[in-house]
C-alpha positions as CSV (number, residue, x, y, z in Angstrom):
1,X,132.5,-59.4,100.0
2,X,129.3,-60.7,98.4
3,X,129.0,-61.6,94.6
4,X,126.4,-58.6,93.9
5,X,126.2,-60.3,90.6
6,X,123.3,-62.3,92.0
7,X,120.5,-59.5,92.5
8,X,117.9,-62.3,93.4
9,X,119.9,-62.6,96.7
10,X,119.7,-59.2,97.7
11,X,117.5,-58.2,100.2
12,X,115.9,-54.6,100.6
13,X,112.8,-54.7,102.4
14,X,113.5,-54.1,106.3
15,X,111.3,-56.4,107.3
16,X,113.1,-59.0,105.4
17,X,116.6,-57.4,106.6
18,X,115.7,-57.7,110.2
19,X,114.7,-61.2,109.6
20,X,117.9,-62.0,108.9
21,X,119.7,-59.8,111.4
22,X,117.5,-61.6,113.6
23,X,118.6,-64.8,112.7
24,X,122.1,-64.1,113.3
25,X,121.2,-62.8,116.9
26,X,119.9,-66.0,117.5
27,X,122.2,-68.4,116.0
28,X,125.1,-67.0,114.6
29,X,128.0,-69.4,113.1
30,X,130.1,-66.7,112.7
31,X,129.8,-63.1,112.0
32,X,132.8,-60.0,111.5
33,X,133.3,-56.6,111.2
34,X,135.2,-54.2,109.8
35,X,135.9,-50.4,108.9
36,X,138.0,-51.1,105.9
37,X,141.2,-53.3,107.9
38,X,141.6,-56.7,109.5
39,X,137.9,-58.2,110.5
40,X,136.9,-58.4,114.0
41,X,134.7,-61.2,115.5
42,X,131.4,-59.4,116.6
43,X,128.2,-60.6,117.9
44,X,124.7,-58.6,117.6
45,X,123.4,-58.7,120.5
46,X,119.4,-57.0,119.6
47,X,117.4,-56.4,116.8
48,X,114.5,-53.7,117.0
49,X,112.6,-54.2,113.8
50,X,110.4,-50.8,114.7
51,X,113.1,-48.7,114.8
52,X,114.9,-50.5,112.1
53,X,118.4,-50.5,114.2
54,X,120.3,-53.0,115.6
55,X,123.1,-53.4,118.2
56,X,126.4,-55.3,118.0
57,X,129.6,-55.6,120.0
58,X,133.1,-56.7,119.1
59,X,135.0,-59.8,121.1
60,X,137.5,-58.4,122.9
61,X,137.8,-55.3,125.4
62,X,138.4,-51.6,125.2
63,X,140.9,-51.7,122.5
64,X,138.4,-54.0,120.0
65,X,136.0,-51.6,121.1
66,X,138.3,-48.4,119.7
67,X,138.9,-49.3,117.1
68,X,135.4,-49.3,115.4
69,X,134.7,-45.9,117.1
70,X,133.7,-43.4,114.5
71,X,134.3,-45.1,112.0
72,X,132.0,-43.4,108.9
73,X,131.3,-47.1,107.1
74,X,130.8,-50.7,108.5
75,X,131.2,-53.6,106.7
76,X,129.7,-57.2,108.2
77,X,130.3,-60.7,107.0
78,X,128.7,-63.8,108.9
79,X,126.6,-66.9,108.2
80,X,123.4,-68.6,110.5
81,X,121.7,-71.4,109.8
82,X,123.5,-72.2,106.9
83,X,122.8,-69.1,105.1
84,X,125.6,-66.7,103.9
85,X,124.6,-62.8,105.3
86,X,126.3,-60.0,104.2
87,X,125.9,-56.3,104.7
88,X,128.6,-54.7,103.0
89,X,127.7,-51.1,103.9
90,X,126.2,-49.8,107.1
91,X,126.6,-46.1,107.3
92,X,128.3,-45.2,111.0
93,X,127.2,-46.6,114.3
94,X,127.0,-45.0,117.9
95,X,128.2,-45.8,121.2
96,X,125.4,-46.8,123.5
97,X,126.9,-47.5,127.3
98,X,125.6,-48.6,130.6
99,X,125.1,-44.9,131.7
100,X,122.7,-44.1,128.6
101,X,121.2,-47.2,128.8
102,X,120.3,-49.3,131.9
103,X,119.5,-52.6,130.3
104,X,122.6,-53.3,129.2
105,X,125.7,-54.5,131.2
106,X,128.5,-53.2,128.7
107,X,129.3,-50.8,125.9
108,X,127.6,-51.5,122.9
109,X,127.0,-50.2,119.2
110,X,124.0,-48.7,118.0
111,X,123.5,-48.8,113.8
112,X,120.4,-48.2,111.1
113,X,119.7,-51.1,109.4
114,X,122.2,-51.2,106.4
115,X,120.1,-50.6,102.9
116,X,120.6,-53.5,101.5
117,X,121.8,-57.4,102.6
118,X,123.2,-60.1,100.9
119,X,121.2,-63.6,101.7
120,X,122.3,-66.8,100.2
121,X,121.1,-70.2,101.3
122,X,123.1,-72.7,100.9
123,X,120.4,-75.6,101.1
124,X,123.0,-78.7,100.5
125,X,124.3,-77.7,104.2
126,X,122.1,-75.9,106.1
127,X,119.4,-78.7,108.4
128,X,115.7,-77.8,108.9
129,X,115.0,-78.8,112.5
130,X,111.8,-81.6,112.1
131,X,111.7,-82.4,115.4
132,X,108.9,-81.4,117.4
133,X,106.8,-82.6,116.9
134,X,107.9,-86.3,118.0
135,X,105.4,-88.0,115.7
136,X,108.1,-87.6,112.8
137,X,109.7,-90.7,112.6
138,X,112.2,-92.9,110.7
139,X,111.7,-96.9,110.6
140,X,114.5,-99.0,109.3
141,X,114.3,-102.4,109.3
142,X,117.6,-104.3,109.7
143,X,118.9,-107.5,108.0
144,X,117.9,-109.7,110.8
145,X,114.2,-108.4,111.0
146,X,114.2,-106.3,113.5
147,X,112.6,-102.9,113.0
148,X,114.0,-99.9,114.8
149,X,112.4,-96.7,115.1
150,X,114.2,-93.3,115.4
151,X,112.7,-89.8,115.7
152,X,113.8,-87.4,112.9
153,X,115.6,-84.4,114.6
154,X,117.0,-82.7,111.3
155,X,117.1,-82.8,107.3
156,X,119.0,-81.5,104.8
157,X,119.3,-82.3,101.2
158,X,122.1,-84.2,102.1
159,X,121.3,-86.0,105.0
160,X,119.3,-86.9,108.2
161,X,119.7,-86.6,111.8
162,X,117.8,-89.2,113.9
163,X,117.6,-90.0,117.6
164,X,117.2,-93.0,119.6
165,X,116.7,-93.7,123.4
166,X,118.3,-97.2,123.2
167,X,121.4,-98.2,124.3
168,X,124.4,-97.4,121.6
169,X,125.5,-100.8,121.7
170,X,122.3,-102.0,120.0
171,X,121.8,-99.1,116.8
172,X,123.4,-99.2,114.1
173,X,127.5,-98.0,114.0
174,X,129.4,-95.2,111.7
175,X,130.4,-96.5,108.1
176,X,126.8,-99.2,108.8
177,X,124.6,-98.4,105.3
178,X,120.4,-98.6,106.5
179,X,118.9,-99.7,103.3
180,X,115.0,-98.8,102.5
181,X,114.4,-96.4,105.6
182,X,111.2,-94.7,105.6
183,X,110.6,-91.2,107.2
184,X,107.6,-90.5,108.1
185,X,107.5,-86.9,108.1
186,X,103.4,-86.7,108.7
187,X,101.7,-84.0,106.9
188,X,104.5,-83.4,104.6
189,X,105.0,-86.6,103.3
190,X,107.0,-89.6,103.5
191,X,110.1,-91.2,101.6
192,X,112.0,-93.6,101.6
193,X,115.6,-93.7,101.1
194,X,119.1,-95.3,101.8
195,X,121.3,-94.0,104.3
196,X,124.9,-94.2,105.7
197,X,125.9,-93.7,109.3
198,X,128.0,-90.9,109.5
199,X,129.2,-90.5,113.0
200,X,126.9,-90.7,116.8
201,X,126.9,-89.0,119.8
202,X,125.2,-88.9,123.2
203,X,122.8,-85.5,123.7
204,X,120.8,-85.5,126.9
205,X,117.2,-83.7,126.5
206,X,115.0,-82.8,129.5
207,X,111.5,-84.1,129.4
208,X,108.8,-82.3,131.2
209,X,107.2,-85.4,132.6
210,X,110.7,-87.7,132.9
211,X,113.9,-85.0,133.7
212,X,116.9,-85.9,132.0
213,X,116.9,-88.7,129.2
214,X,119.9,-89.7,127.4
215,X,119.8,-90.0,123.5
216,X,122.3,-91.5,120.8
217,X,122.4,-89.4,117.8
218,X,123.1,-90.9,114.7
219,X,124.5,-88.3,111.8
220,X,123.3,-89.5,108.1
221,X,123.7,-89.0,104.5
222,X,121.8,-90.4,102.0
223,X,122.9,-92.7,99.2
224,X,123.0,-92.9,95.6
225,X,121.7,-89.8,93.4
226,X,117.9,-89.6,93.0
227,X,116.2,-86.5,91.3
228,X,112.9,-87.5,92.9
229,X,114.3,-87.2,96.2
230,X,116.3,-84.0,95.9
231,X,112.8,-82.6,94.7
232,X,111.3,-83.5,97.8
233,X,113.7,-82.4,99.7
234,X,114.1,-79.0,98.6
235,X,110.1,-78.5,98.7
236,X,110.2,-80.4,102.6
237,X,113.3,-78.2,103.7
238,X,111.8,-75.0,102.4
239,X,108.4,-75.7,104.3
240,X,110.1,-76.6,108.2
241,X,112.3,-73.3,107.6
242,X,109.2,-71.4,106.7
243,X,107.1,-73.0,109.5
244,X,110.1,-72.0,112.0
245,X,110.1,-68.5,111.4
246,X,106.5,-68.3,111.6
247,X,106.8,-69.4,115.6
């Protein structure tokens, strides 16, 4: 399980703890559970911060189900928005089905909120969402003069997402290096920085005013080591993830 070695990534406040249950109720990248034998693929599936419980079920049918059924000790390994989150002990759960509870469709497990959780984020990996609002933009101007705008959709310390509305055939490829791009990230600042194409695909967003519209997506990484950058990073990624959990 987690390194415990690394007290500053233990968690103990509930408020914090149901943060991060919360976060894996919303966007889980995976998450198991076990009672001391093979891990089963779970999902939580509500978080009552008040009552400091949550509720989970296993994949599967009656015999997942079983088999975490009186169990005296949990244990819970997952990972959400590129952050590592462990709860190595949670003490029992209960049954909760249709018949005590009308608001759910299927058999459930009820637990406390463990004691303590284990939270690391890995920042290299995980992408801050920039996008809205739209205003946050990337403009790269390519060898034959022509400047091309992109909105910035995501960031990490190792690379950008961007979008475009223009026709693939026209941006730039995978394996094409975009030399002195600025983002514009507004209020937080701006930068300016080399990137590599990493790989595109189409994403169709609805627009309240236009319906559908049809994107190209172009995957980034940035170029060439720079300590200046990685600073800025670190302080811009830290600010969007703060600014999303206050919504």
């Amino acid at each position: 399980m987690s390194d415990s070695t690394n007290p500053e990534f233990w968690m103990t406040d509930p408020l914090a703890i149901g943060s991060a249950l919360n976060e894996l109720l919303r966007s889980a990248e995976h998450l198991a559970v076990t009672r001391g034998v093979e891990p089963l693929p779970a999902v939580i599936v509500s978080v009552d911060i008040r009552r400091r419980t949550f509720r989970f079920r296993p994949y599967g049918g009656q015999r997942e189900f079983d088999q975490l059924k009186d169990a005296p000790e949990l244990q819970f390994r997952g990972a959400a928005y590129g952050a590592q989150i462990d709860f190595p002990v949670v003490n029992g759960s209960r049954p909760i089905t249709p018949d005590m509870d009308d608001s759910i469709e299927q058999a459930v497990f009820e637990c406390d909120f463990p004691l303590r959780l284990y939270r690391l984020q890995r920042r290299e990996y995980f992408r801050a969402r920039v996008a809205p609002p739209n205003t946050r933009v990337a403009v790269w101007t390519s060898p034959a003069g022509g400047a091309i705008r992109f909105r910035i959709q995501d960031v990490s310390l190792s690379g950008v997402g961007l979008r475009s509305p223009l026709q693939a055939d026209v941006l730039p490829k995978p394996g094409d290096e975009l030399r002195d791009v600025v983002l514009d990230f507004n209020e937080l600042g701006t930068l300016r920085a080399d990137i590599r194409v990493i790989a595109t695909r189409m994403v169709t967003e609805f627009d309240m005013r236009q319906g559908n519209m049809d994107f190209v997506n172009l995957g980034c990484e940035f170029q060439n080591e720079d300590p200046r950058r990685e600073t800025f990073l670190q302080r811009l990624v830290y600010q969007l993830e703060q600014a999303s959990r206050a919504v």
